[in-house]
DRENGUGU-356718 format. One record per residue (C-alpha): x negated, y, z; residue number from 1. Coordinates in nm, 2 decimals, decimal comma. Each point is the difference from the previous one (the first is absolute). Example, Ala and Ser with C-alpha at 12.3 -4.5 7.8 and 13.67 -1.06 7.14 Angstrom:
DRENGUGU-356718
TORBA  px  py  pz  seke
TORBA  -1,23  -0,45  0,78  1
TORBA  -0,14  0,34  -0,07  2
***
This chain:
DRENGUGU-356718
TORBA  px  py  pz  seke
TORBA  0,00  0,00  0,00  1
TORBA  -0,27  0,18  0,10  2
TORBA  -0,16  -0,02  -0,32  3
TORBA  0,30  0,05  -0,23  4
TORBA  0,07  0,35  0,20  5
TORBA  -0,36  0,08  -0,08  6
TORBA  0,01  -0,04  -0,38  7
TORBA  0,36  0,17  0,01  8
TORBA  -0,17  0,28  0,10  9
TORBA  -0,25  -0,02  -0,23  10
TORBA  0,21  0,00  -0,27  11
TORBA  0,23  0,27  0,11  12
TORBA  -0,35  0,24  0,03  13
TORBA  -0,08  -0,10  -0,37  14
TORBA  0,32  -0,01  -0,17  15
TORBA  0,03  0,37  0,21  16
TORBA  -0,27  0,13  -0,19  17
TORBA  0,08  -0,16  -0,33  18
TORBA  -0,34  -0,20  -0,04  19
TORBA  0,14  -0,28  -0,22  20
TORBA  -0,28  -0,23  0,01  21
TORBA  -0,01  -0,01  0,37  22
TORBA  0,38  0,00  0,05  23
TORBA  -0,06  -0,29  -0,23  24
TORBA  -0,24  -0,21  0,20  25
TORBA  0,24  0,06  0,31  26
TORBA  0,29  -0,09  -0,17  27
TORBA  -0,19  -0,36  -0,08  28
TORBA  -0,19  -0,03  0,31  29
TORBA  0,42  0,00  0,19  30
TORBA  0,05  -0,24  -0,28  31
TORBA  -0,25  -0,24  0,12  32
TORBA  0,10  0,04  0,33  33
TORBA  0,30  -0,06  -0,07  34
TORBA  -0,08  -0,31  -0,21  35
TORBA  -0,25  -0,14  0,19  36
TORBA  0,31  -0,03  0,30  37
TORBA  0,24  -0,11  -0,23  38
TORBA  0,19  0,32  -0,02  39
TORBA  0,08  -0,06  -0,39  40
TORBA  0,22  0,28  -0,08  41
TORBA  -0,15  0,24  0,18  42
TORBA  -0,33  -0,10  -0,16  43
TORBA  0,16  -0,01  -0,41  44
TORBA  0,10  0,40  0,09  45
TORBA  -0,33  0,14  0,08  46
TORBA  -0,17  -0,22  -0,26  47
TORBA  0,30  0,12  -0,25  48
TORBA  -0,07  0,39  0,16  49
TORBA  -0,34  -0,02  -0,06  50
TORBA  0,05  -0,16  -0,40  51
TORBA  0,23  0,29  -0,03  52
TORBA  -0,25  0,29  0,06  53
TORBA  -0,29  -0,16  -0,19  54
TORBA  0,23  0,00  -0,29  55
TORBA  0,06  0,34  0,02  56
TORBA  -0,33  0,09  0,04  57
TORBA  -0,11  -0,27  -0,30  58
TORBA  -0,31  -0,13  0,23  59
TORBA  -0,11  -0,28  -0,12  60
TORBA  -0,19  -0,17  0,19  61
TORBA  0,27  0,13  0,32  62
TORBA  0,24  -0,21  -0,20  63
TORBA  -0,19  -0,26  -0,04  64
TORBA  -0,04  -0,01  0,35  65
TORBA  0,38  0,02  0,04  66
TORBA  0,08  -0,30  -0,25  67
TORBA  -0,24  -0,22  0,18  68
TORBA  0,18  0,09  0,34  69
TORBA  0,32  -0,09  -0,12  70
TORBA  -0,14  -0,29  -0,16  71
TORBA  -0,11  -0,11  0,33  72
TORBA  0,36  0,04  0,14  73
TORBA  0,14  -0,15  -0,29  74
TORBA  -0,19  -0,32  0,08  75
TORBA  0,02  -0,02  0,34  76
TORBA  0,39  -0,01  -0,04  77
TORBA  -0,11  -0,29  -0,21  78
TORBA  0,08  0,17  -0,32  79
TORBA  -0,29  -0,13  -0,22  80
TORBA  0,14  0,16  -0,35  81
TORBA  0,04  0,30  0,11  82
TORBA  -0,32  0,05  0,21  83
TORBA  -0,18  -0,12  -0,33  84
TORBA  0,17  0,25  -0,20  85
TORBA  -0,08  0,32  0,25  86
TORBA  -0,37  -0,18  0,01  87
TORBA  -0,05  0,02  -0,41  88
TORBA  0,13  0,34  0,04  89
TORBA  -0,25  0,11  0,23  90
TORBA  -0,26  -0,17  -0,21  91
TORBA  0,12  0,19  -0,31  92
TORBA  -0,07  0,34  0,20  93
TORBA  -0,33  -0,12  0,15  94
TORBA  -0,19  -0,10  -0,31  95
TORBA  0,15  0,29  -0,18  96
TORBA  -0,19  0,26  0,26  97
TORBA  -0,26  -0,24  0,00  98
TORBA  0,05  -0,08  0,37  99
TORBA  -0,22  -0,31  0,07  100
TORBA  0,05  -0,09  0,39  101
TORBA  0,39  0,10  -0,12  102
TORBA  0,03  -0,25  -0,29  103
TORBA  -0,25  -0,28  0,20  104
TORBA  0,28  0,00  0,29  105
TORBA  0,32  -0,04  -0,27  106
TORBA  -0,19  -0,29  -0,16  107
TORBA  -0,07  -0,15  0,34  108
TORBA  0,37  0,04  0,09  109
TORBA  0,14  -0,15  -0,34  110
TORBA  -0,28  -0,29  0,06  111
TORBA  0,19  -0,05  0,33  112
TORBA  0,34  -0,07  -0,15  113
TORBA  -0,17  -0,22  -0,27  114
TORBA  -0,20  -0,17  0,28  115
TORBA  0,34  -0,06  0,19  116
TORBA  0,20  -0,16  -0,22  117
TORBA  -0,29  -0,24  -0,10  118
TORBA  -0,11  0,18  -0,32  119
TORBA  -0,36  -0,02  0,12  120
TORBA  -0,21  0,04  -0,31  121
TORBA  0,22  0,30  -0,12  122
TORBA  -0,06  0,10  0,40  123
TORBA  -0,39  -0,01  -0,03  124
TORBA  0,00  0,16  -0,34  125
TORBA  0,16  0,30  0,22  126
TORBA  -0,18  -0,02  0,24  127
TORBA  -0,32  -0,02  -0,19  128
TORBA  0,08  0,35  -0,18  129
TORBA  0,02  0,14  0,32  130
TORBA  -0,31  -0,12  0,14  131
TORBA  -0,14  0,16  -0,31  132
TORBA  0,18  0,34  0,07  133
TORBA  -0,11  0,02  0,32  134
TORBA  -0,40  -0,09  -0,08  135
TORBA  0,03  0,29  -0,32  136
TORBA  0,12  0,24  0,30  137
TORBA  -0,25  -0,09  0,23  138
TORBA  0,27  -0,08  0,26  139
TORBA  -0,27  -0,33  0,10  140
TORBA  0,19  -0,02  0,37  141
TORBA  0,35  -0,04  -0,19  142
TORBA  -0,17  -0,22  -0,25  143
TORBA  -0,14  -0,23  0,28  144
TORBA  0,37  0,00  0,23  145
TORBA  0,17  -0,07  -0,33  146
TORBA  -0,26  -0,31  -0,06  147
TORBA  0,03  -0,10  0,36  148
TORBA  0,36  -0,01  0,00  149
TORBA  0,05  -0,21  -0,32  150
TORBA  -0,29  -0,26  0,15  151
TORBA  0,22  -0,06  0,26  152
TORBA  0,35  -0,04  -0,21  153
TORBA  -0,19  -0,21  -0,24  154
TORBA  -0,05  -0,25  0,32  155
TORBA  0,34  0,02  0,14  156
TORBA  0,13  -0,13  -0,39  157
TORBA  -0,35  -0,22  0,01  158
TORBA  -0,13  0,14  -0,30  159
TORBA  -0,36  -0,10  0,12  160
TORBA  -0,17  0,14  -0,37  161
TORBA  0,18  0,36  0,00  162
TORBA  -0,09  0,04  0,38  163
TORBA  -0,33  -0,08  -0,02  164
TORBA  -0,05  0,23  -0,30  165
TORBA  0,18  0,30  0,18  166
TORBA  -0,20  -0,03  0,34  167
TORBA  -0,37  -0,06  -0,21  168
TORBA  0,14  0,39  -0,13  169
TORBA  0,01  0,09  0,37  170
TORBA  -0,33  -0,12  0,09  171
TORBA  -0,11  0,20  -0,32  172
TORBA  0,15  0,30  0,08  173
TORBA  -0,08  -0,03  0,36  174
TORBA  -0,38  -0,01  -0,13  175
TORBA  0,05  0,28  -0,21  176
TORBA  0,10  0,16  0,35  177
TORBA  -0,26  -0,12  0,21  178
TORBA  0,19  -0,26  0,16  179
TORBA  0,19  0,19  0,27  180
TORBA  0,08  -0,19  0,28  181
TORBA  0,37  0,02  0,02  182
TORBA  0,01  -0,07  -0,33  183
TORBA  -0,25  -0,35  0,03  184
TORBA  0,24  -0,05  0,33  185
TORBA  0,27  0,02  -0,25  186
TORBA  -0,15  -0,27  -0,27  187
TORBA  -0,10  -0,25  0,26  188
TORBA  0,35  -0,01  0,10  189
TORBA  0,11  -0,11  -0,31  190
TORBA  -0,26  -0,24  -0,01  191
TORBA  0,14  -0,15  0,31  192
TORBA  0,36  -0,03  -0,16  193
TORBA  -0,16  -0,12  -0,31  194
TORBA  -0,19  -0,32  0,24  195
TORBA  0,32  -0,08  0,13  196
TORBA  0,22  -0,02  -0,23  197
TORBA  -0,29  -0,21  -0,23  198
TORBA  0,05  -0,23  0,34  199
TORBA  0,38  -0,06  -0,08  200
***
């Protein structure tokens, strides 16, 4: 509650001094909030506030930001078509502006849907783009979390070959990093799952 009074406030100080982009990111950060609890509605008309004013103000990459939001709602109502279609759309606007980190997270989140409905060579091709997206960025800490993350879904499906190709990328880019400790910490621990699920 606390919280939720907090970014009201926010939000009435920036829509009070007609900053769009930053009554934008309030408007979606109540949307979260409000997703994240399960507060559906209440989430679907910030997002939909938000969507408005960025296509008003023909932002781009805003928009973007707001079709990948409701995407996310969209999905997590368990409405796959439409979450795709808000997903492509947001694509569409990110490779238009040239948006890299933008376009890498759409192509994750389309891999995602592919991924869950078993699709899982059209999933890595996805998710393989946006690996790339985020490398020609030099976004190399969302490059490694995105290579982490699929290690460990690869396992869960036991798809021993496309794991073990996405976590030798994390040791790479790790290497490229100096091997930060968290991030070693991070590797081992899927090296652990990886040993016992091989002991299944």
């Amino acid at each position: 509650q606390k919280q939720e009074n907090y970014l009201e406030k926010a939000l009435e100080k920036s829509s009070g001094l007609n900053d769009s982009r930053e009554t934008c990111f309030d408007l979606r950060a109540l949307g979260n909030y409000n997703m994240d609890r399960g507060y559906k509605e209440k989430a679907r008309e910030k997002f939909q506030a938000s969507f408005d004013i960025s296509k008003k103000t023909g932002d781009k990459k805003e928009l973007a930001e707001d079709y990948r939001n409701l995407g996310n709602l969209c999905f997590s109502n368990g409405e796959r078509g439409k979450a795709e279609e808000n997903y492509l759309k947001a694509l569409k606007l990110t490779e238009e502006i040239g948006d890299k980190v933008g376009s890498a997270q759409d192509l994750t989140y389309i891999g995602n849907l592919r991924f869950k409905e078993g699709q899982f060579d059209e999933a890595e091709n996805y998710f393989d783009q946006a690996s790339e997206n985020f490398a020609a960025a030099k976004s190399l800490g969302n490059q490694i979390q995105l290579c982490l993350t699929l290690a460990r879904m690869e396992m869960i499906v036991s798809r021993k070959d496309p794991a073990d190709k996405y976590l030798d990328k994390a040791r790479a880019i790790a290497k490229e990093m100096g091997d930060p400790e968290h991030l070693m910490k991070a590797i081992q621990e899927i090296d652990k799952l990886k040993d016992s699920i091989d002991k299944k």
